[in-house]
Every structure is written in C-alpha cells, then in structure tokens.
C-alpha positions as a printed Julia matrix, in Angstrom:
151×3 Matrix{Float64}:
  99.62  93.92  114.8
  96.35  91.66  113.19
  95.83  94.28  110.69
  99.97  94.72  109.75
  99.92  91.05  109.31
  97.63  90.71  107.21
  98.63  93.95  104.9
 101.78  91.82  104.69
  99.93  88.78  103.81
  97.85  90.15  100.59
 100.77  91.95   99.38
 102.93  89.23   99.53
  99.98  86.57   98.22
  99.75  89.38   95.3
 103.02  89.08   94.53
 103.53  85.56   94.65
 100.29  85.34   92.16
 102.23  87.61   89.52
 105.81  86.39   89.98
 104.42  82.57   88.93
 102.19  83.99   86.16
 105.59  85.59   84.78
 107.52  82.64   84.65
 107.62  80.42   81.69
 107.23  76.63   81.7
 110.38  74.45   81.92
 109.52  73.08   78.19
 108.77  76.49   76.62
 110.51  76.01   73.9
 110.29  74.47   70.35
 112.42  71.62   71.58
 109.99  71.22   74.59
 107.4   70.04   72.52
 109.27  67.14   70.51
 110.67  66.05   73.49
 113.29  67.44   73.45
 116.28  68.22   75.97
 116.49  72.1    75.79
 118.0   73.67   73.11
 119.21  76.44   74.76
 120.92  75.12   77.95
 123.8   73.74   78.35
 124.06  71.3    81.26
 120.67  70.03   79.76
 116.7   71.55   80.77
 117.75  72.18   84.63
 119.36  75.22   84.48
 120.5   77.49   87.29
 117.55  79.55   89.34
 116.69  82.2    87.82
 115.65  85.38   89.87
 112.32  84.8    89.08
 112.36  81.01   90.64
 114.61  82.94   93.56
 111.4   85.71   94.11
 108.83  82.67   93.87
 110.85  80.36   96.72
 111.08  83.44   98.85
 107.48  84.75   98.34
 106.16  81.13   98.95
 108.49  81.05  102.36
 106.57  84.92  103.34
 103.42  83.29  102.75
 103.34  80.36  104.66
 104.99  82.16  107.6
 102.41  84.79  107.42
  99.39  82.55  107.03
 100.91  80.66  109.75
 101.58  83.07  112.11
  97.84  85.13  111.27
  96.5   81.22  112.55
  97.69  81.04  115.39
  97.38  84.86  116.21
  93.53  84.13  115.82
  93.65  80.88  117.75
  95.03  82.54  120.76
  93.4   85.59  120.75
  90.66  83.64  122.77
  87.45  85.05  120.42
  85.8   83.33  117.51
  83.66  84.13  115.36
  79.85  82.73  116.23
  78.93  79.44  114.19
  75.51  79.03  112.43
  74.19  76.98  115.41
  74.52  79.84  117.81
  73.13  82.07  115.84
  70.12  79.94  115.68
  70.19  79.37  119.19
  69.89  82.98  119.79
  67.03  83.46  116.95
  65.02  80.59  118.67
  61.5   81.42  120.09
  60.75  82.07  123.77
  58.85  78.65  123.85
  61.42  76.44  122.15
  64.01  77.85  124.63
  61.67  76.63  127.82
  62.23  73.16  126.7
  59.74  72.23  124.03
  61.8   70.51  120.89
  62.13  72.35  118.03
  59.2   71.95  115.41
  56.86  70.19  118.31
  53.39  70.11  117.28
  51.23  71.72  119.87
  49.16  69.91  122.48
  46.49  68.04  121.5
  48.28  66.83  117.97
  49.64  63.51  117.4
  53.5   63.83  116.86
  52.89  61.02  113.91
  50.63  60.18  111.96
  50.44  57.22  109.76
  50.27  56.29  106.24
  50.03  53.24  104.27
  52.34  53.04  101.12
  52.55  51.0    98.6
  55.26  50.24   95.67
  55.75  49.27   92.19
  59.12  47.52   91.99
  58.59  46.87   88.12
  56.74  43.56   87.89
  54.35  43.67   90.46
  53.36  45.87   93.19
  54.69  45.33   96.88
  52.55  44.42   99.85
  51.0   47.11  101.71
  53.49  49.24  103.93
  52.57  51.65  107.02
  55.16  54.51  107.71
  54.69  56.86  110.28
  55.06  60.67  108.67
  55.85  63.47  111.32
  53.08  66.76  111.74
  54.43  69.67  110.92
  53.36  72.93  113.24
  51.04  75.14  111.62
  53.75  78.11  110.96
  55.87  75.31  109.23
  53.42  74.25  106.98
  54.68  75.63  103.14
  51.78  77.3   101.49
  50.61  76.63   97.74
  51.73  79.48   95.61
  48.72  81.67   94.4
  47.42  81.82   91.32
  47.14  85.07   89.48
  43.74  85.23   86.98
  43.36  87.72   84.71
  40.12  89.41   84.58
C-alpha cells in the first residue's frame, strides 16, 4: 500500500511541477507591463479558471492528501528509521560502553591541564589569564601531515 502511495505521490508531484511551469503569469501581456488592466479580458485581468488553473487546484489537493496520508502511514507503522546518535551508540568501543565517558583520558592523566593566556585588546595587553584546556586521548590526537622531500 506504502509503495502505491507513493507511485501516486511522484506522479502526481510530477505533474503538478509541469502543469505550473505551463501556465503563464497573470500580467503576460504587453499591457501587463505598463500597468495595465488586461487587454484581452473582458471583466478586467481575473478571468474565469482556465483548465490549466482547474489541473493545478486539483493536483495541489492530490498532493497534500498524499503527502499527508504517506505521514501518518509512517508514523503509525511503529518503525523509524535509526538517528545519528544510535548509530554512534552502536559504533562505540567496548570500554566507553562499561561506563567510562566518551574521550576520557586514561588513568594516570590529568583530565585538564592548564594554561596561562594572555590578550592584546588593541592598546595594551590584558592581565595574565589561566584557562584550563581538556587532554585529548592518544587515538584522538590529529597528526601533522607529512612532508614529502624529493630526493
């Protein structure tokens, strides 16, 4: 029934697509341009619908029903599709899972370790500031690229 639906649903989004890029603006004409009201009506620029307006209504009516209905056919169905966060959950190591917080330096290695900073804030420099910078693990740490020499 999923897989009907949503047959239905491109073919009528398709269609939809082409039936607006066939219809012309409601100022086409020479007349439009100046300001004008319609040359070639005459009960002024609002005409009656014409079939193509009639096929757009109709095809916008099909699509919200079917984009509707495909929601909440997906909704119900009681499955969804796994986030990014599971998927890491599932990816994490055996060790992280016991407990240990992701990106925990091992024993023995100070979560912190601090720094003193100083700025320049354009006419003088700033007093001596201490921030405390986390350690990265080992198999976090990002390498320097290497060098190629030529010989």
């Amino acid at each position: 029934m999923v897989i009907l639906l949503t047959i239905v649903h491109v073919i009528v989004c398709l269609f939809l697509v082409i039936v607006v890029l066939l219809q012309s603006g409601k100022a086409a004409d020479l007349a439009g341009a100046f300001g004008g009201m319609g040359s070639q009506t005459v009960f002024g620029p609002r005409g009656s619908a014409t079939v193509l307006s009639k096929a757009t209504a109709i095809a916008a009516g099909l699509f919200m029903l079917t984009s509707l209905t495909l929601s909440l056919m997906s909704t119900r169905s009681g499955r969804s599709a796994p986030s990014i966060l599971d998927k890491a959950k599932k990816a994490a190591t055996p060790a992280q899972q016991k407990g240990a917080p992701v990106g925990a330096p091992p024993a023995g290695v100070p979560a912190t370790v601090p720094i003193q900073v100083q700025t320049d804030t354009g006419g003088g420099k700033s007093a001596p500031k201490t921030i405390e910078v986390p350690v990265l693990p080992p198999d976090q740490v990002p390498q320097a690229p290497q060098s190629k020499q030529k010989k």
